[in-house]
C-alpha positions in Angstrom: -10.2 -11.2 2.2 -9.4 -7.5 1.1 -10.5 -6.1 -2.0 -7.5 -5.5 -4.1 -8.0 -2.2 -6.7 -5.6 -1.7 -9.4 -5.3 1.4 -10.0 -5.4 2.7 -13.6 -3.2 5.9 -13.7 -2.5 8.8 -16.2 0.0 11.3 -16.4 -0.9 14.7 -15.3 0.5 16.6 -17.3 -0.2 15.1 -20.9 -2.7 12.4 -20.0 -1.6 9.7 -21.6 -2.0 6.2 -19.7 1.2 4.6 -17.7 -0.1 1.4 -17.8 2.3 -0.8 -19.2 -0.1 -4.1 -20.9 3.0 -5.5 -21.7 4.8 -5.6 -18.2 2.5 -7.4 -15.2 3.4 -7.3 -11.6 1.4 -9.4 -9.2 -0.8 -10.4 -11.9 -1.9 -6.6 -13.6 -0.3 -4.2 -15.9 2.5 -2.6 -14.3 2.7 1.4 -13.8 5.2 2.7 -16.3 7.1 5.8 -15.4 10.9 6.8 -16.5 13.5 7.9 -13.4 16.8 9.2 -13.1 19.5 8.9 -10.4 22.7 11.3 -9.9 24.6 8.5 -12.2 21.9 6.9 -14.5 19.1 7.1 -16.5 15.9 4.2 -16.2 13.0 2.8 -16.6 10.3 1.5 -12.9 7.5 -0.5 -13.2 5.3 -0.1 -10.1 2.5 -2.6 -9.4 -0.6 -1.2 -10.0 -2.3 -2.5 -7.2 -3.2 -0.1 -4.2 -1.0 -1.4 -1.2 1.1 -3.2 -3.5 5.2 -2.3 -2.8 6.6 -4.6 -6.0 8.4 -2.6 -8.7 10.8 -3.3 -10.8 13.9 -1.5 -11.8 15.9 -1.1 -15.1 18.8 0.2 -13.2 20.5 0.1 -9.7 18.9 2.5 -7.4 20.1 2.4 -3.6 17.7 2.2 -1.0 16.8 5.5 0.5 18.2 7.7 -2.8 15.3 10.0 -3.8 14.4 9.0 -7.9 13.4 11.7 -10.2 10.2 10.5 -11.9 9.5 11.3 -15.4 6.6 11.0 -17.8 7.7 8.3 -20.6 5.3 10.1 -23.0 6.0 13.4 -22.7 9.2 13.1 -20.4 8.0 15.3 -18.0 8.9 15.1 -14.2 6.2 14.2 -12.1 7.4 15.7 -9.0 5.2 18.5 -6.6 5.7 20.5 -3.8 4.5 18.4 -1.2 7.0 16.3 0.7 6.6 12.7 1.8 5.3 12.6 5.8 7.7 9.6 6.5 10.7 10.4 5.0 10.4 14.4 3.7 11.2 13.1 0.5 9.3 14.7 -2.5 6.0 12.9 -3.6 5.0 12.4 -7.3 1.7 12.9 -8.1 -0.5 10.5 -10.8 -3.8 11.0 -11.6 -6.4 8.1 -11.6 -8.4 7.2 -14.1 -11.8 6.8 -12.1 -11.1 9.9 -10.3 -8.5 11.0 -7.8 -4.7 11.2 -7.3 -2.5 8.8 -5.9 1.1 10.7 -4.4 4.0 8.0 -4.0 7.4 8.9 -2.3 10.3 9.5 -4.5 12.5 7.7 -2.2 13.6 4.3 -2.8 12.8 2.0 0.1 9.5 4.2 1.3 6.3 2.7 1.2 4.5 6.1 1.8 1.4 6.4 -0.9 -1.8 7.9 -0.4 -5.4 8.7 -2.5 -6.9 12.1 -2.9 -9.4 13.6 -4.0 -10.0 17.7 -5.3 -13.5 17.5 -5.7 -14.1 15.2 -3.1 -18.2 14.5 -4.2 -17.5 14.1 -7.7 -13.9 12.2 -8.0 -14.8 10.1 -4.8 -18.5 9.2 -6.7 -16.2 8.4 -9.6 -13.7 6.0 -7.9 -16.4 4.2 -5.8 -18.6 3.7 -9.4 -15.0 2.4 -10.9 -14.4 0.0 -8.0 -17.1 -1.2 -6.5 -16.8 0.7 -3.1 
């Protein structure tokens, strides 16, 4: 059986926790973030768990519309440069707690998400240590 890690993520900008401890999906506190549309204003949940694709969504968000992600601390959008590899759909960046990014497509319906590390010796000791790598 795989080892499932939950991630535990931060905003980037501020660095205040998305984890939501009053929201679970599959079983862990969901990953909190607030989105916009071209016609509406929300709230996703994301399950925290690496590999996971459940979310949950406050409003109605067609499959394959790219979501504008927001901070729901310091309302902030969470979108970078870099575009998805899939879909070329801009990626949102969240940093872990343990060490690390994890980048997750903007667009609904894509399943693209991916790990990375800056300081590869230091964030990847941290992440292993957290995780039991």
């Amino acid at each position: 059986m795989d080892k499932q890690v939950s991630l535990h993520v931060k905003c980037p900008l501020c660095d205040h926790s998305l984890m939501d401890h009053e929201h679970f999906l599959s079983g862990k506190p969901a990953v909190k973030l607030n989105i916009t549309t071209d016609e509406d204003r929300g709230v996703v949940w994301l399950c925290s768990i690496y590999d996971c694709y459940e979310k949950e969504l406050s409003i109605d968000v067609p499959n394959e519309q790219i979501v504008d992600f927001y901070c729901p601390h310091c309302n902030k959008e969470l979108t970078i440069t870099q575009l998805c590899e899939v879909c070329d759909a801009p990626m949102i960046s969240l940093v872990i707690k343990a060490g690390g990014r994890v980048l997750v497509c903007s667009r609904n319906g894509c399943t693209n998400h991916h790990i990375t590390f800056k300081e590869v010796g230091v964030e990847l000791g941290k992440f292993y240590e957290e995780y039991g790598f």
